[in-house]
GUKOL-328381 format. One record per residue (C-alpha): residue in one letter; residue number from 1; x, y, z. Coordinates in steps of 0.1 Angstrom, whole numbers, plus 5000, padded with zeros to 4 digits. Layout:
<rs>
<residuo:A; num:NUM; xx:X; yy:Y; zz:Z>
...
</rs>
This chain:
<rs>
<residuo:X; num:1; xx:2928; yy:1414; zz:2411>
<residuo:X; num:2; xx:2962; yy:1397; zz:2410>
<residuo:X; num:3; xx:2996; yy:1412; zz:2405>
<residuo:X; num:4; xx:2997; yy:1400; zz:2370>
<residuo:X; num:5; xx:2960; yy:1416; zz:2359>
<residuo:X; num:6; xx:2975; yy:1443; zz:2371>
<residuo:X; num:7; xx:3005; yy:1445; zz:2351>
<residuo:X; num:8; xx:2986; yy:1439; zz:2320>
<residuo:X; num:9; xx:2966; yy:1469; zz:2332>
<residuo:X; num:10; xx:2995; yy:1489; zz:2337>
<residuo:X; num:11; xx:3008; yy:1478; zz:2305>
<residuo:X; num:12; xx:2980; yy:1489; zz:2282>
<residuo:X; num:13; xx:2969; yy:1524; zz:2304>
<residuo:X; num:14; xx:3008; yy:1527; zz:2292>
<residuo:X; num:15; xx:3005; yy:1519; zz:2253>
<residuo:X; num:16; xx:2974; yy:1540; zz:2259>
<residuo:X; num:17; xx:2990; yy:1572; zz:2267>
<residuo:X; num:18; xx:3020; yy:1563; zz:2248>
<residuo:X; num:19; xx:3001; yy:1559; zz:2215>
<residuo:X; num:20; xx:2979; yy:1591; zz:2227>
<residuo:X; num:21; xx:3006; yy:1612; zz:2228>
<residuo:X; num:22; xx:3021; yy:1603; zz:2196>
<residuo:X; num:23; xx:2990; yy:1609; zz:2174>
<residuo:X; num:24; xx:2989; yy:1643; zz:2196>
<residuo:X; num:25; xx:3022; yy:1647; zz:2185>
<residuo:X; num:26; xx:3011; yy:1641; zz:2152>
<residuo:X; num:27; xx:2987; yy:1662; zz:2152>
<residuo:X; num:28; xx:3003; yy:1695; zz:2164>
<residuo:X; num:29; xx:3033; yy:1690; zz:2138>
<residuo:X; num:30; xx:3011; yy:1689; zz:2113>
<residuo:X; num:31; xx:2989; yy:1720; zz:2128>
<residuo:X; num:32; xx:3020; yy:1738; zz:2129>
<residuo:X; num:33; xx:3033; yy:1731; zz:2097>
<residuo:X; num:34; xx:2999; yy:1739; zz:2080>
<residuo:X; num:35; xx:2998; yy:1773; zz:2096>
<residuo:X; num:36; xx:3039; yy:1783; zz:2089>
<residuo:X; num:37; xx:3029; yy:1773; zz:2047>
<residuo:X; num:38; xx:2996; yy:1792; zz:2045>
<residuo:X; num:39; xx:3011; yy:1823; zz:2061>
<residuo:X; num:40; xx:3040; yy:1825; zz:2043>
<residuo:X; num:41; xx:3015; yy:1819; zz:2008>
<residuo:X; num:42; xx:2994; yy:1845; zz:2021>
<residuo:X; num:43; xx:3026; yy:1871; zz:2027>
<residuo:X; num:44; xx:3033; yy:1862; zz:1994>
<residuo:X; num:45; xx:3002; yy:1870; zz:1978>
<residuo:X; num:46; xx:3003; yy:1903; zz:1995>
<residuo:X; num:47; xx:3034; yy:1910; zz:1971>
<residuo:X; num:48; xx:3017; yy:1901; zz:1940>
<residuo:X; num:49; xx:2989; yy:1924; zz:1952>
<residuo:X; num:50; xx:3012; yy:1953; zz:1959>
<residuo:X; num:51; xx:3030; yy:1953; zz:1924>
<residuo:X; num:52; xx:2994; yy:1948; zz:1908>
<residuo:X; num:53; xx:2985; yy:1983; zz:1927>
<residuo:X; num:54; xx:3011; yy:2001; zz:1918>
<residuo:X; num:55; xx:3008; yy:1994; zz:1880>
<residuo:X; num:56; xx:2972; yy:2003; zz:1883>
<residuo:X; num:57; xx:2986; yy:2040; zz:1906>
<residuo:X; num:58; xx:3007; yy:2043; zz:1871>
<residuo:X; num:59; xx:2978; yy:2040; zz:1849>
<residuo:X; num:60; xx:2962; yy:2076; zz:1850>
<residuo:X; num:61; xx:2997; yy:2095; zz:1851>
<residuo:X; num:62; xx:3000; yy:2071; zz:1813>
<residuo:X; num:63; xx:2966; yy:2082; zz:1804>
<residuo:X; num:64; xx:2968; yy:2116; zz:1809>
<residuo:X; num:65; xx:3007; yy:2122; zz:1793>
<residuo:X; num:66; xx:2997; yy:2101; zz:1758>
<residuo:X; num:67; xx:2961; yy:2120; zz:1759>
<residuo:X; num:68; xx:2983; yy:2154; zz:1758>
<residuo:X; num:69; xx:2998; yy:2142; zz:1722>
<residuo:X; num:70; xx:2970; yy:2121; zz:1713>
<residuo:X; num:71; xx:2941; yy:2137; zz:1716>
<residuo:X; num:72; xx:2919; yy:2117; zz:1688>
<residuo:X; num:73; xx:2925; yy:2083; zz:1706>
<residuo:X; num:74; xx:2898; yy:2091; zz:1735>
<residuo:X; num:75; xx:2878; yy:2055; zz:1732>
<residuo:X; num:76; xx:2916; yy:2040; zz:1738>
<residuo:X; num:77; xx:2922; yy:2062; zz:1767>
<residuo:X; num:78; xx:2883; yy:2057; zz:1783>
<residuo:X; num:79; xx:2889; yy:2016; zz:1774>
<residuo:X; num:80; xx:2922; yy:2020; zz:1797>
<residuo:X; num:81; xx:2904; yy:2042; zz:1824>
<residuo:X; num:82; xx:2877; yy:2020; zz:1826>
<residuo:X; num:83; xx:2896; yy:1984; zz:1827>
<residuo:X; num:84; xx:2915; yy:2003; zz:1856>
<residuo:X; num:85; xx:2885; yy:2007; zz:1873>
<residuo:X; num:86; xx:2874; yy:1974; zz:1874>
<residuo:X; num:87; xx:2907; yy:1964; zz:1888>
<residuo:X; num:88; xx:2901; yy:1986; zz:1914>
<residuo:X; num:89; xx:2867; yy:1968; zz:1923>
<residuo:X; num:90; xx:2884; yy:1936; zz:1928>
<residuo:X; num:91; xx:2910; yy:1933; zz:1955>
<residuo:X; num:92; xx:2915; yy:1903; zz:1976>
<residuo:X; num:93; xx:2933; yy:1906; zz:2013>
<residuo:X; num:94; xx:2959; yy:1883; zz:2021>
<residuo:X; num:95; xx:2930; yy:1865; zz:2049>
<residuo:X; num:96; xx:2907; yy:1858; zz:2020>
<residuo:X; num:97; xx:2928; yy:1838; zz:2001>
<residuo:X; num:98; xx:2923; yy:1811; zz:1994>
<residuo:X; num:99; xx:2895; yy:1818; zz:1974>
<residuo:X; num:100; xx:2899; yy:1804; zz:1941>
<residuo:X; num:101; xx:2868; yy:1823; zz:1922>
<residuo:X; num:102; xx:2879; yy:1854; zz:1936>
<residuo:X; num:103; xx:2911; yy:1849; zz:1927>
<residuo:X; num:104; xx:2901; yy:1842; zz:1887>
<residuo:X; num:105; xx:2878; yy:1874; zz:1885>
<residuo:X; num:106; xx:2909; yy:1890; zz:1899>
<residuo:X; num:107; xx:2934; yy:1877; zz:1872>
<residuo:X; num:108; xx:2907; yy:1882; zz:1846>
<residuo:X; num:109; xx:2902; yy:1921; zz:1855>
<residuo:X; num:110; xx:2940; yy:1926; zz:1859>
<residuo:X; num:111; xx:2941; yy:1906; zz:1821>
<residuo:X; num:112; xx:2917; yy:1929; zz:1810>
<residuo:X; num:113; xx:2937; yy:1961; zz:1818>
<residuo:X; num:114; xx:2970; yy:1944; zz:1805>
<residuo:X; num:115; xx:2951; yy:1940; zz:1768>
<residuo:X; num:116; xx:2935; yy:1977; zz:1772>
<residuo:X; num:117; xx:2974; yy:1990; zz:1782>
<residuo:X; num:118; xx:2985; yy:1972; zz:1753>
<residuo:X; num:119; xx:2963; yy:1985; zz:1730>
<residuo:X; num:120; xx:2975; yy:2018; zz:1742>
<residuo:X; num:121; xx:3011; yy:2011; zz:1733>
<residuo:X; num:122; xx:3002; yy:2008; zz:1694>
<residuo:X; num:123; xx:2982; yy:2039; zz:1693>
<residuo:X; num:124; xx:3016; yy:2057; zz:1709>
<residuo:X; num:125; xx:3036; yy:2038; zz:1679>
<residuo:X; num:126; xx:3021; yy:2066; zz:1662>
<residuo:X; num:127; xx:3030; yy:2100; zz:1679>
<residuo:X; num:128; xx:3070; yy:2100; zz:1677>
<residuo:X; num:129; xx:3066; yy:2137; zz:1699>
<residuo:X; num:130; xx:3054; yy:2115; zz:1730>
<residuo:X; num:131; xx:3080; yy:2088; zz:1724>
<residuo:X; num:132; xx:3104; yy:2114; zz:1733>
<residuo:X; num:133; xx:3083; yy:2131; zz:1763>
<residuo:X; num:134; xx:3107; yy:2129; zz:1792>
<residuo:X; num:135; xx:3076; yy:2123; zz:1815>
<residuo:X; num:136; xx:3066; yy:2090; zz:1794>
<residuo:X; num:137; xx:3100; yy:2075; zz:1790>
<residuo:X; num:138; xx:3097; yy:2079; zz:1828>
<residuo:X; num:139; xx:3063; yy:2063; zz:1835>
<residuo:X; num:140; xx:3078; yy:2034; zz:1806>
<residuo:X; num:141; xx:3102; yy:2025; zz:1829>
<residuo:X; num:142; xx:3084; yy:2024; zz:1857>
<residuo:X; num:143; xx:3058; yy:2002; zz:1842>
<residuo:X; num:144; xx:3082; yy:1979; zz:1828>
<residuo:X; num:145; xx:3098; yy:1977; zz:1859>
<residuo:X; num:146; xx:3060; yy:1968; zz:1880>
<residuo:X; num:147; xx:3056; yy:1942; zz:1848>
<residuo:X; num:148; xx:3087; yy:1923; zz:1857>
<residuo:X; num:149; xx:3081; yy:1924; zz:1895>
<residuo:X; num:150; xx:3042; yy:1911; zz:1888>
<residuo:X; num:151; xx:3062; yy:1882; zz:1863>
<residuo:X; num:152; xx:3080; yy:1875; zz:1896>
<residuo:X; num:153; xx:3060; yy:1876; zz:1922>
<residuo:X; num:154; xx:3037; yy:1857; zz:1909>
<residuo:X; num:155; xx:3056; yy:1830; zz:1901>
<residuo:X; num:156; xx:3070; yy:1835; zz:1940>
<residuo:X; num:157; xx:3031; yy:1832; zz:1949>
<residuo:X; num:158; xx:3026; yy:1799; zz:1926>
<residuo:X; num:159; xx:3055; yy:1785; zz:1938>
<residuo:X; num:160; xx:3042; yy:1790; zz:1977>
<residuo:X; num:161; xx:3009; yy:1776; zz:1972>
<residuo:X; num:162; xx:3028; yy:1744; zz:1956>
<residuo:X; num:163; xx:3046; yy:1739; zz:1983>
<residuo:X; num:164; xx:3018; yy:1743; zz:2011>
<residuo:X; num:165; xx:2991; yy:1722; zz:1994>
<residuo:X; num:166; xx:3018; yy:1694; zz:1982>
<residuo:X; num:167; xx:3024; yy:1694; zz:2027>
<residuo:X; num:168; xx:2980; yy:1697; zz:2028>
<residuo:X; num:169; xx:2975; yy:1667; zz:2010>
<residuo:X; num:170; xx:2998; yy:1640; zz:2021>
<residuo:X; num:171; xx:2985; yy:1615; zz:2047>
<residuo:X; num:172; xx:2983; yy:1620; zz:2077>
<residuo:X; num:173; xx:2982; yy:1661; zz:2075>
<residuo:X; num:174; xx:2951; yy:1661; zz:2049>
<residuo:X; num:175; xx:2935; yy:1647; zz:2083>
<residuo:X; num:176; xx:2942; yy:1679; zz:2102>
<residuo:X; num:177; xx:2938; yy:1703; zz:2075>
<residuo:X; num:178; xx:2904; yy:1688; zz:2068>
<residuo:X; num:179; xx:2893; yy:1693; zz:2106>
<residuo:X; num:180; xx:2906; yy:1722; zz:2111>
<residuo:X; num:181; xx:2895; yy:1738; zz:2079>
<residuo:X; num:182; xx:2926; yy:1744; zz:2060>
<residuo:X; num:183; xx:2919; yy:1747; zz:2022>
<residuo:X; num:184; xx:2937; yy:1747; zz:1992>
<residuo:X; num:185; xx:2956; yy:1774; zz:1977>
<residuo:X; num:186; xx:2948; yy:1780; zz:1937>
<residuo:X; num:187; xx:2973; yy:1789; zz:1915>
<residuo:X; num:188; xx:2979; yy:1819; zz:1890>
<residuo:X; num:189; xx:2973; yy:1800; zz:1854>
<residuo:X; num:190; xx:2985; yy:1811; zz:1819>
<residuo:X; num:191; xx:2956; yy:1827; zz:1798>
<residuo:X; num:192; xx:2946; yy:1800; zz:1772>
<residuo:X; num:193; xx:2962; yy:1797; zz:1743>
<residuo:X; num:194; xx:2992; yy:1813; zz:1757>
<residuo:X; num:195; xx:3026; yy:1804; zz:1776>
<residuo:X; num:196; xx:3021; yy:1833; zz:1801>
<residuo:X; num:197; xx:2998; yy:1858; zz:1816>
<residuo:X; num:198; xx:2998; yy:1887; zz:1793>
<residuo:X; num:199; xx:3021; yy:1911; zz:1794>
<residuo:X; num:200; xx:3028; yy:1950; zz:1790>
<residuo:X; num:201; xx:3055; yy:1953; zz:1766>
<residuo:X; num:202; xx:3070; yy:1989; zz:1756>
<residuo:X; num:203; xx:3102; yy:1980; zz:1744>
<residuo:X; num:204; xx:3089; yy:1988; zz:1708>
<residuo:X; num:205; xx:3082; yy:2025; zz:1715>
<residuo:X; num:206; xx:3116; yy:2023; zz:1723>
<residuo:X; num:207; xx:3127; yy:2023; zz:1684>
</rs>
C-alpha cells in the first residue's frame, strides 16, 4: 500500500473519529440537558403537590368549625368530606410524572373539592355567628393563602414543562429523548368554559 493510500486512510479513520465524537458530543448535551429540565419540572410539581395537600390538611379543621354553627347543612359538610377523600386517593410522586391521565384525574378530583368548598362558602353566607368565629377567620386565611400559592405554583409547574418539552422536541434532542425514553410533560389546563382552574374564594364572607 503506497504512502498516498495511506494518507487517504489516515484521513478518513480521522473524519471518522472526528465526526464520531461530535455526534457523541451531541448526544451527551442533549442527555444532559433533557435530564437538568425534567428534574427541575418534576421539583416543580412536587410544589404544586405540597400546596394541594395542605388545603386538603385544612379541609376537616373547616368542616368541623362551620358544622358547630351550622348544624342543618350535614349533606354540604359530607359533599366536602367526601370530595376530600377522593383527593386523598389520587396523589402523583414527582417520578411518576409525566403521566398525563394521572395527572387529569388528579386536577379533576382537586376540581371537585374546590366546587364542594365553594358550595360551603354560600351556606356560611348564612350564619353571621361563624363569620365572626376567631378560629374560621383563621382557617379563611389560611385557605386563601394555600389558594394563591396553588394559583402560583401551578403556573411555575406549567411554565417548567413548557420549557423542557419546547428543548424535547427540537431536532436533534427529540432523537435522544426518543431513545432514551424521555416523554412529554402535560400541562395543568383551564376547566372548560372557564379562564382558570376554579377557585376558593372567601372574600365575600368577609362583608
Amino acid at each position: 500500500m503506497g504512502k498516498w493510500t495511506l494518507g487517504v486512510v489516515g484521513v478518513i479513520v480521522a473524519a471518522i473519529l472526528i465526526g464520531g465524537c461530535a455526534v457523541g458530543g451531541t448526544v451527551l448535551n442533549s442527555y444532559n440537558t433533557l435530564v437538568t429540565k425534567s428534574e427541575a419540572t418534576r421539583a416543580s410539581w412536587g410544589q404544586v403537590e405540597n400546596v394541594y395537600q395542605r388545603r386538603a390538611d385544612l379541609v376537616p379543621n373547616l368542616v368541623e368549625t362551620a358544622r358547630g354553627y351550622a348544624i342543618h347543612e350535614n349533606e354540604t359538610f359530607v359533599a366536602v368530606t367526601e370530595a376530600r377523600a377522593k383527593v386523598g386517593q389520587v396523589n402523583i410522586k414527582a417520578d411518576q410524572i409525566p403521566n398525563a391521565a394521572a395527572l387529569a384525574q388528579f386536577q379533576q378530583t382537586q376540581g371537585e373539592l374546590s366546587s364542594a368548598m365553594t358550595r360551603l362558602m354560600v351556606v356560611m353566607e348564612k350564619y353571621p355567628e361563624l363569620k365572626a368565629n376567631e378560629n374560621f377567620l383563621r382557617l379563611q386565611d389560611q385557605i386563601e393563602g394555600t389558594e394563591n400559592r396553588i394559583s402560583v405554583e401551578r403556573m411555575r409547574y406549567n411554565k417548567s414543562a413548557a420549557d423542557y418539552n419546547s428543548t424535547r422536541n427540537v431536532f436533534p434532542t427529540n432523537l435522544v429523548a426518543n431513545w432514551f425514553g424521555f416523554e412529554v410533560f402535560p400541562y395543568f389546563k383551564a376547566e372548560e368554559g372557564a379562564n382558570k382552574a376554579p377557585k376558593v374564594d372567601f372574600r365575600d364572607l368577609r362583608k
